[in-house]
N, C-alpha and C positions, 0 to 999 in steps of 0.2 A: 425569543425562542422560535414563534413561528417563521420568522423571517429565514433562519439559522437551515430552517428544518424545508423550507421549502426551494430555495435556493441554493441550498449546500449539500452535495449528496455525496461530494469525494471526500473519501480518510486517508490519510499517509498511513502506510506501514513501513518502518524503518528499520531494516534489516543490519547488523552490522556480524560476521559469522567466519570463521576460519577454517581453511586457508580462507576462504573468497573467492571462490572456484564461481564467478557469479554470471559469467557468459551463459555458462552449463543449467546452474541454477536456475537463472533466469527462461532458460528454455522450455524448463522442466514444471517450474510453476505457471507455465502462461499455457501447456498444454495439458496441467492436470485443473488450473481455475480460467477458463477461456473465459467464461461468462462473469464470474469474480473480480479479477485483473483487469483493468480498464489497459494500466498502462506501466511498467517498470523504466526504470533509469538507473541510474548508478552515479553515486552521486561522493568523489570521494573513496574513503574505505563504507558507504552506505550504501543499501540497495534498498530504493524508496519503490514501494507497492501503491499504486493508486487503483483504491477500491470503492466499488457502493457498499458493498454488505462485507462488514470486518467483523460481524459478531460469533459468527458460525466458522469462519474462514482460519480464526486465528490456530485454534489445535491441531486441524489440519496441515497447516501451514508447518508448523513446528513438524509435524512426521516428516514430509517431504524434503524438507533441507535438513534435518537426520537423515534421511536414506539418500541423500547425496554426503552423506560423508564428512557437511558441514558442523561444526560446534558455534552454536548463538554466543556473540561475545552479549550481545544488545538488540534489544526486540522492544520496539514503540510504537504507540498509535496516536497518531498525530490529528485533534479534532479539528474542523476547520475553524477559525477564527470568526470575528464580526468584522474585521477590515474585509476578507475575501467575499462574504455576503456583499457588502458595499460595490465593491472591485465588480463582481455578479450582477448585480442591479444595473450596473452602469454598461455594462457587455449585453446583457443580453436581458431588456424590459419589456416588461407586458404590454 
């Protein structure tokens, strides 16, 4: 767990929402969570959110892709694994 917690600070949010209007989306979320949002991609019919802080983020999250118009087929929070901590350790050691 420490290891997890001190090395892992990214969570996927996994978007999946109709139509998929997610160019727009995606503009709209990075400029209402600048600080939130590390990083978006589009991955598929997904649109993966890479966050620090997903705890506060998620309801919000939910408003803004409703006032875009979009309807959530699929909404996941993806924790990081112990392989990626591994993967971590080996990238970037004390």
């Amino acid at each position: 767990v420490e290891l997890k917690e001190k090395y892992l600070t990214n969570h996927e949010i996994r978007i999946e929402t109709h139509p998929g209007h997610y160019q727009e989306l995606s503009k709209n979320l990075l400029k209402k969570f600048p600080k939130e949002i590390k990083k978006i991609e589009q991955r598929g019919t997904e649109l993966i959110l890479i966050c620090q802080e997903h705890k506060n983020l998620l309801n919000q999250l939910v408003k803004v892709i409703e006032d875009n118009k979009e309807k959530i087929l699929e909404l996941k929070l993806v924790k990081p694994s112990l392989n990626q901590v591994f993967i971590n350790l080996n990238i970037h050691p004390d």
